[in-house]
C-alpha positions as CSV (number, residue, x, y, z in Angstrom):
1,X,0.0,0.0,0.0
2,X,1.3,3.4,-1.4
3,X,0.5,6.1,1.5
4,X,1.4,10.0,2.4
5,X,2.8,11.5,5.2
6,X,3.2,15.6,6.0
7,X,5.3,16.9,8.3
8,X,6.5,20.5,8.9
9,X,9.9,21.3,8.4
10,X,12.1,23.9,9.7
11,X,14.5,25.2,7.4
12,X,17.0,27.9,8.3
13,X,17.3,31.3,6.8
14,X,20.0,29.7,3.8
15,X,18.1,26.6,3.2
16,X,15.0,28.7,2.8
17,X,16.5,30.8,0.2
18,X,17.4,27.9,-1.8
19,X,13.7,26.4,-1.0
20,X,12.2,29.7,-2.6
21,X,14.5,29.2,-5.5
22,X,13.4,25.9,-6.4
23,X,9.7,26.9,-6.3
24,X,10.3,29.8,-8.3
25,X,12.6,27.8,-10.7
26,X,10.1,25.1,-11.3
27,X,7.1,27.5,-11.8
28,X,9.4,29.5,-14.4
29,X,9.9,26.4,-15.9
30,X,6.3,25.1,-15.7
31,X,5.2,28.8,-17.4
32,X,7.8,28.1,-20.1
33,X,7.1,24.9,-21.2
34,X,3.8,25.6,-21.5
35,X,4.1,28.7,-23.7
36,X,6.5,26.8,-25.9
37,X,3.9,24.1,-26.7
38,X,1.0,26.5,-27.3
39,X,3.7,28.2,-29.6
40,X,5.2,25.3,-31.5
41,X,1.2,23.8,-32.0
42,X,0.1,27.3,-33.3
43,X,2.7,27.8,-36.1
44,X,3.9,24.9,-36.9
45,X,0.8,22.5,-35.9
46,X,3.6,20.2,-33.7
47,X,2.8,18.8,-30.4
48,X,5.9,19.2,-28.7
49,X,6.4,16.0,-26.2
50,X,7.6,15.8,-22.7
51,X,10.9,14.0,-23.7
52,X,11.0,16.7,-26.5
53,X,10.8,19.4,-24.1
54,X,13.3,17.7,-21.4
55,X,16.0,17.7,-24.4
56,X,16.0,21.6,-24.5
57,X,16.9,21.7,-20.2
58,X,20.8,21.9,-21.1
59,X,20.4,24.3,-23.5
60,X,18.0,26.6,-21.1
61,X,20.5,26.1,-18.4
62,X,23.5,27.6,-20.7
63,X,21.1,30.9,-21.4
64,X,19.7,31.1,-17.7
65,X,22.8,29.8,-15.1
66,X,20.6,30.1,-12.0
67,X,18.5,27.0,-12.9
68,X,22.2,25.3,-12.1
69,X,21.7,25.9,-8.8
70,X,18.6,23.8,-8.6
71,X,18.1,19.8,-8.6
72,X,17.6,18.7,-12.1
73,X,15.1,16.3,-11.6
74,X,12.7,18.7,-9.8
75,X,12.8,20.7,-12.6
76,X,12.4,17.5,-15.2
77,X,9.2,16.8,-13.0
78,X,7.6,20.3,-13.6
79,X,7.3,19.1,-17.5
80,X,6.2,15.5,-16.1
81,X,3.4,17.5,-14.5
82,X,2.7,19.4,-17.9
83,X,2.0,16.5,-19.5
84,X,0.1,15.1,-17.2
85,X,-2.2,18.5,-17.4
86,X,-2.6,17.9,-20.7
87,X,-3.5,14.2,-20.8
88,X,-6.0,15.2,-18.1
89,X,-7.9,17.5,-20.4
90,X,-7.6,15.6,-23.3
91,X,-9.4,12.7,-21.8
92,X,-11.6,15.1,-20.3
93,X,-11.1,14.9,-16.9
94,X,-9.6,18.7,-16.3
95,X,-9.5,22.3,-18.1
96,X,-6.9,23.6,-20.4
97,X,-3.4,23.8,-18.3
98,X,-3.2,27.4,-16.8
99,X,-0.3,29.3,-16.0
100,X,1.1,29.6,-12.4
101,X,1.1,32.2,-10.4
102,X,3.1,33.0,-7.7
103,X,0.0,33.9,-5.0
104,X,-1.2,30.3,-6.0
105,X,0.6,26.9,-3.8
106,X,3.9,27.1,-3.6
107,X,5.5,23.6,-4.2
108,X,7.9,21.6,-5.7
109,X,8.3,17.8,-6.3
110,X,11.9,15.4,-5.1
111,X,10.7,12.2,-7.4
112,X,14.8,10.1,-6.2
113,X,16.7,10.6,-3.3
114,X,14.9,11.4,-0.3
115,X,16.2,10.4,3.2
116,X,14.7,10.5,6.4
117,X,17.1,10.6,9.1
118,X,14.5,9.3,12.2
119,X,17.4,9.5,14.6
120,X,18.3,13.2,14.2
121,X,14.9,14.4,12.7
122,X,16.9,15.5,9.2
123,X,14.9,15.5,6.0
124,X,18.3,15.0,3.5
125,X,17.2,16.3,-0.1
126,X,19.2,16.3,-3.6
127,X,21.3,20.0,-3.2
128,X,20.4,19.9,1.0
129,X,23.4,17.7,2.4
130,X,23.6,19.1,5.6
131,X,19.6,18.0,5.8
132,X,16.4,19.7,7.2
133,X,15.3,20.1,10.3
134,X,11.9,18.1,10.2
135,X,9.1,17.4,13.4
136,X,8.7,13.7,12.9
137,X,5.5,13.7,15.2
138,X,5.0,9.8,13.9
139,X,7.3,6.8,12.3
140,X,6.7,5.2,8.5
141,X,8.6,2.2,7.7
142,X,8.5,1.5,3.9
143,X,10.0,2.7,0.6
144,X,10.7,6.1,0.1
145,X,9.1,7.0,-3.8
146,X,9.1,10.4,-3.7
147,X,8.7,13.6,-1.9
148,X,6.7,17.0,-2.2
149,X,8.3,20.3,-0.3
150,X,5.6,22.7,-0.1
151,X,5.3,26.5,1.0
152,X,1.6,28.2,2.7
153,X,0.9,31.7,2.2
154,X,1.8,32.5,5.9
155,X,5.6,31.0,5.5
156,X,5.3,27.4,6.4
157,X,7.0,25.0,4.6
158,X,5.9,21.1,5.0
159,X,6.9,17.9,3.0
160,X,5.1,15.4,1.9
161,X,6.5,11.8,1.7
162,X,4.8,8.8,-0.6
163,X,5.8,5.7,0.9
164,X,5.5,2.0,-0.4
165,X,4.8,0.4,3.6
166,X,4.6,-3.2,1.6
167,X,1.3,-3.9,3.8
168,X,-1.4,-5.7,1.5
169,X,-4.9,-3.9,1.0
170,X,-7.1,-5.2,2.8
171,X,-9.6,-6.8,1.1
172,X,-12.7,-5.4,1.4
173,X,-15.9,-6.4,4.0
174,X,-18.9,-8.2,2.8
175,X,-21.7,-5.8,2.1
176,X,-24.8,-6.8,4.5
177,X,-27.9,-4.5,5.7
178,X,-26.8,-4.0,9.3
179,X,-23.3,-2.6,8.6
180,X,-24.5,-0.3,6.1
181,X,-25.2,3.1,6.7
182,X,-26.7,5.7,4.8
183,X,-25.6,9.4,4.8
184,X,-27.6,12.7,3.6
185,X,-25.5,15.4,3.1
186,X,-26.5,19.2,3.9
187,X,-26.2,22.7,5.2
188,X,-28.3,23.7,8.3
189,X,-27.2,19.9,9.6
190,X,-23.6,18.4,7.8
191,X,-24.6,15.0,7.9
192,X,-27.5,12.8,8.8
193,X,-27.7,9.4,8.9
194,X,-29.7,6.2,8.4
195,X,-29.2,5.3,12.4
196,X,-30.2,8.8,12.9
197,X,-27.2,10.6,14.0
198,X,-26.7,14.3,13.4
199,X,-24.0,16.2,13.1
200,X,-24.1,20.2,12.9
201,X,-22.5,22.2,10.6
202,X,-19.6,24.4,12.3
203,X,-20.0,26.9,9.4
204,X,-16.3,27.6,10.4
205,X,-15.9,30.8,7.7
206,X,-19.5,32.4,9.1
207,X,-18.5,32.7,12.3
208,X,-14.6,34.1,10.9
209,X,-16.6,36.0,8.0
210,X,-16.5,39.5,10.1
211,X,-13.2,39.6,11.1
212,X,-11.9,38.2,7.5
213,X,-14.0,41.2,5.9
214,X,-12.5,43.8,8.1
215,X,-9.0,42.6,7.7
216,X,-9.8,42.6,3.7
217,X,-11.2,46.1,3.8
218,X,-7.7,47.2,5.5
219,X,-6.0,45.1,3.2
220,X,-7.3,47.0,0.2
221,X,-7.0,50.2,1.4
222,X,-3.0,49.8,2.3
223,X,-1.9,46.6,1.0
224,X,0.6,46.4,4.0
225,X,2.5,42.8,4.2
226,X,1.7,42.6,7.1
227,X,-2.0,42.8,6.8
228,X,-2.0,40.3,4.2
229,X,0.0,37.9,6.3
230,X,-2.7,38.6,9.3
231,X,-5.3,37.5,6.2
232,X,-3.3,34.4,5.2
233,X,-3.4,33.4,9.0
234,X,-6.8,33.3,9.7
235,X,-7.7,31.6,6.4
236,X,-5.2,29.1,7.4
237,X,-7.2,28.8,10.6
238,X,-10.5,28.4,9.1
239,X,-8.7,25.8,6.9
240,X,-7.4,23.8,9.3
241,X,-10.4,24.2,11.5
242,X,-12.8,22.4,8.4
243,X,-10.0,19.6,7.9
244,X,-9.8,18.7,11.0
245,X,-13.4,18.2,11.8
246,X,-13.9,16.6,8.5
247,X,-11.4,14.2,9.2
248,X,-12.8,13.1,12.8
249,X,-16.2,12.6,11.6
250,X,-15.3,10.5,8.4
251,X,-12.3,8.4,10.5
252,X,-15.5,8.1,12.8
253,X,-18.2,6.6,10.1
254,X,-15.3,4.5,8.3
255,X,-14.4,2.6,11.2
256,X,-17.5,1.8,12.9
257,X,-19.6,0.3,9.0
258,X,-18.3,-1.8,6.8
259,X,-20.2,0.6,3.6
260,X,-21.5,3.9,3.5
261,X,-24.1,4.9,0.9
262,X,-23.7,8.0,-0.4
263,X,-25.3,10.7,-2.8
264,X,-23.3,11.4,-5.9
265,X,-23.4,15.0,-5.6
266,X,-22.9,17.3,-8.8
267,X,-20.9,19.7,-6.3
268,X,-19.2,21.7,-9.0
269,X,-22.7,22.8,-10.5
270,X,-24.6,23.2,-7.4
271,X,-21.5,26.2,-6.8
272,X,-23.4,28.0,-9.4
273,X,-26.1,28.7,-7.3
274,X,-25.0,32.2,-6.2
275,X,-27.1,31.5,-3.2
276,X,-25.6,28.4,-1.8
277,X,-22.3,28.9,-3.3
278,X,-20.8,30.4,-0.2
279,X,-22.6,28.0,2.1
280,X,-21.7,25.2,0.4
281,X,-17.9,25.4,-0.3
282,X,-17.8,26.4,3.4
283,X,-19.1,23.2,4.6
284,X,-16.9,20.8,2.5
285,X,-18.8,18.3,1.0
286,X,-16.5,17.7,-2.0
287,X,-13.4,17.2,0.7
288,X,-15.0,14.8,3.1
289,X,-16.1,12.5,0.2
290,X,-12.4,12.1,-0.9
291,X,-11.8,11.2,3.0
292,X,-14.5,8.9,2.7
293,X,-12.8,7.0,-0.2
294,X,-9.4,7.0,0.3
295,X,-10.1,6.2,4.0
296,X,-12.2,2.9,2.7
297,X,-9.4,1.8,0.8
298,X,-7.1,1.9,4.0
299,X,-9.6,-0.5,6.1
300,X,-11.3,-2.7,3.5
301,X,-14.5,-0.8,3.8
302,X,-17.4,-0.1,0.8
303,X,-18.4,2.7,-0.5
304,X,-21.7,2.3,-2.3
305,X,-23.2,5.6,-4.5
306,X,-26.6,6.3,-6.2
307,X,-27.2,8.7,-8.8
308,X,-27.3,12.0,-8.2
309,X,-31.4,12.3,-9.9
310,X,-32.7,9.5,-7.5
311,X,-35.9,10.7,-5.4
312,X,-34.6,10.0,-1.8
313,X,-35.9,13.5,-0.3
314,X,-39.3,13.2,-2.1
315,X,-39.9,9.2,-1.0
316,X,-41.4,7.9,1.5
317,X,-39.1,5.3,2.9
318,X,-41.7,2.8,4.5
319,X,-44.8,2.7,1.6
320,X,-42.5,4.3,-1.4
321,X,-45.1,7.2,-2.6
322,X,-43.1,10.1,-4.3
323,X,-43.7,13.7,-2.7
324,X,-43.5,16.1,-5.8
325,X,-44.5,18.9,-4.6
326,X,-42.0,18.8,-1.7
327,X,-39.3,21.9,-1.7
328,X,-36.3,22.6,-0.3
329,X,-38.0,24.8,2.2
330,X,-39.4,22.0,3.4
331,X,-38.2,20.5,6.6
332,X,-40.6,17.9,7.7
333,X,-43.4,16.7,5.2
334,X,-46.4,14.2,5.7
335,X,-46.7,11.3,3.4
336,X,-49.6,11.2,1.4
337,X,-49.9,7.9,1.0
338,X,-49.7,6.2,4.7
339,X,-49.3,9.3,7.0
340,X,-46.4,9.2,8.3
341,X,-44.2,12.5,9.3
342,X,-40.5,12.4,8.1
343,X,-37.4,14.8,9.0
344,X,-36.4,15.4,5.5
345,X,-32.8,15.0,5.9
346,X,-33.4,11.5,8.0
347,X,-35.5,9.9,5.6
348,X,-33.3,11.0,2.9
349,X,-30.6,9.0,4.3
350,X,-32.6,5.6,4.9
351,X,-33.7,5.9,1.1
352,X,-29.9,6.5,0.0
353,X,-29.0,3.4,1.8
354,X,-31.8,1.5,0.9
355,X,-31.7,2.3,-3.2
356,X,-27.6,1.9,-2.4
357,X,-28.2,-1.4,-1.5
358,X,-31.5,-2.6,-4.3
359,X,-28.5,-1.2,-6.9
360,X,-25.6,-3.5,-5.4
361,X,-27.7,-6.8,-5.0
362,X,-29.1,-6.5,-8.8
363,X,-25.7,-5.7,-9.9
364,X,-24.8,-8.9,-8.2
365,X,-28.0,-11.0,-9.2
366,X,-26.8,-10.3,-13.2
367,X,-23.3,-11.1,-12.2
368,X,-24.7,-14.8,-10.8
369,X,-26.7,-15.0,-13.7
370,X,-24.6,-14.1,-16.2
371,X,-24.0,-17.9,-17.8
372,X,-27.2,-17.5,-18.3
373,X,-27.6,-15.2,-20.8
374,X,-29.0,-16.2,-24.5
375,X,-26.2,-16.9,-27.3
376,X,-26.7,-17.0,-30.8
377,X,-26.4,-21.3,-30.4
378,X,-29.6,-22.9,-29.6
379,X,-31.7,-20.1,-30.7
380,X,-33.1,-21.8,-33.7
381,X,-35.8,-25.0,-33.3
382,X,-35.1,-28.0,-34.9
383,X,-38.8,-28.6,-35.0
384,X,-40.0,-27.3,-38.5
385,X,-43.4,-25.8,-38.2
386,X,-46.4,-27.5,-39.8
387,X,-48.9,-25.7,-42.2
């Protein structure tokens, strides 16, 4: 199993320098590359490759001497990541590749040659000998593949390790009714489920959005550094404040089910609705469902999803009659059909467990079945048919 570890690292005043340097170095680079293949593909129709681009490095470093100073392979891996933009959008999983900016993350990318030094906390990098001081607040034992040196907008600078740990995935739990939960999603309550736990929403940036808009106001009016660091810190707060709540509660639901139902949310086009747009990137939803799946990987656990247009607001999960008329306004509605009262977002998560579960067991009735199915031998009779 391939996992990451961050940890915050220490540099002094030299090696930080030289940190900066690579960042900037590999965003010039990044910038570059990308200008020379919109150029080459606009006159000349040629799609310049990554190994085409990697050819022209010695050359660049004869015309530009500072890129000596920084590790060659960090900057081969800006182009690496180029082309990985690109084959992203051409199978359509991404937008065109943008340029960088320098107010976006600040990071660049060790792929050989990282060492941990447990025993006197040193991160030892390509062009770092003398090592980096590093807060190893927990052990790995595995394979080093590669490591990510990153920079936040308030001056920290982490690393992030990818390490081979050679432990086998576990394989994953059986899916039965009693250890599977379902989960509704929302804003005035973050999550409800099927066994009828609530938790609230924290709304983490509402309660910061004052002081952030004061700050901001001074900000515009001076644009002091220091007011901008103050800004950086408390986003950083309400940041860390979000992850950090996120990751209890899906840690939480992970270990304690073997599957969690879940709604496939269309996130990025709900964020058009200039109403809910603030509300909803504040509460996270798009975050915790990557902790969701990446965390079911790590402990063998399911994660089972129904479409995004199934009903499970509008039904009534105990005689199945359709509410259309019922709006998001709506907090509690009475079932037409056998009387019942439901708490929207409760009911909504027994139906997204329940149609989670009618879409795995007739997935896995065809998959039974499927010797079954009718070939083209043995279609025709050999009976002729009599006038």
């Amino acid at each position: 199993m391939i996992k990451s570890y961050k940890y915050r690292i220490e540099p002094t005043r030299t090696q930080q320098e030289l940190i900066n340097k690579h960042i900037g170095s590999c965003r010039f680079l990044y910038n570059l590359a990308l200008e020379t293949k919109q150029t080459a593909y606009a006159g000349n129709k040629v799609n310049l490759g990554c190994f085409d681009l990697m050819k022209q490095l010695p050359d660049l470093k004869k015309e530009c001497a500072w890129l000596k100073e920084i590790n060659s392979q960090s900057l081969q891996q800006s182009i690496t990541h180029l082309d990985n933009a690109f084959t992203k959008f051409f199978k359509g999983q991404a937008d065109f590749p943008n340029f960088k900016k320098k107010s976006a993350r600040q990071s660049f990318n060790i792929p050989q040659n990282v060492i941990v030094d447990f025993d006197n906390n040193k991160l030892i990098i390509p062009k770092f000998k003398k090592g980096i001081k590093i807060i190893l607040h927990r052990v790995f034992k595995g394979i080093i593949k590669q490591a990510t040196i990153s920079k936040t907008p308030t001056g920290k600078y982490f690393v992030s390790i990818l390490v081979e740990n050679n432990i086998v995935t576990p394989i994953k739990s059986n899916i039965t009714i009693n250890n599977t939960i379902g989960i509704d999603l929302g804003i005035k309550s973050f999550l409800v489920t099927s066994d009828g736990l609530r938790f609230d929403n924290p709304k983490f940036f509402k309660k910061s959005e004052s002081r952030l808009k004061y700050i901001q106001s001074k900000y515009s009016k001076y644009k002091g550094k220091r007011t901008k660091h103050r800004l950086n810190i408390l986003y950083e707060y309400v940041t860390n404040q979000r992850k950090d709540y996120l990751n209890k509660i899906s840690t939480q639901l992970i270990k304690s089910h073997d599957s969690v139902a879940i709604e496939n949310l269309n996130i990025k086009g709900m964020l058009q609705n200039h109403n809910l747009s603030q509300s909803i990137s504040d509460v996270g939803w798009g975050m915790f469902v990557d902790m969701l799946k990446y965390k079911s990987e790590w402990y063998g656990k399911n994660i089972l999803q129904i479409g995004r247009f199934e009903p499970s607001s509008k039904t009534c999960h105990i005689c199945g009659n359709i509410n259309k008329e019922l709006e998001l306004k709506d907090r509690e509605w009475i079932c037409n059909g056998c009387g019942t009262v439901h708490d929207r977002d409760f009911n909504a998560a027994i139906n997204i467990k329940n149609f989670a579960l009618r879409n795995y067991l007739s997935v896995e009735h065809r998959q039974e079945n499927h010797d079954e199915l009718p070939t083209l031998v043995g279609v025709m009779t050999h009976e002729a048919h009599k006038f």
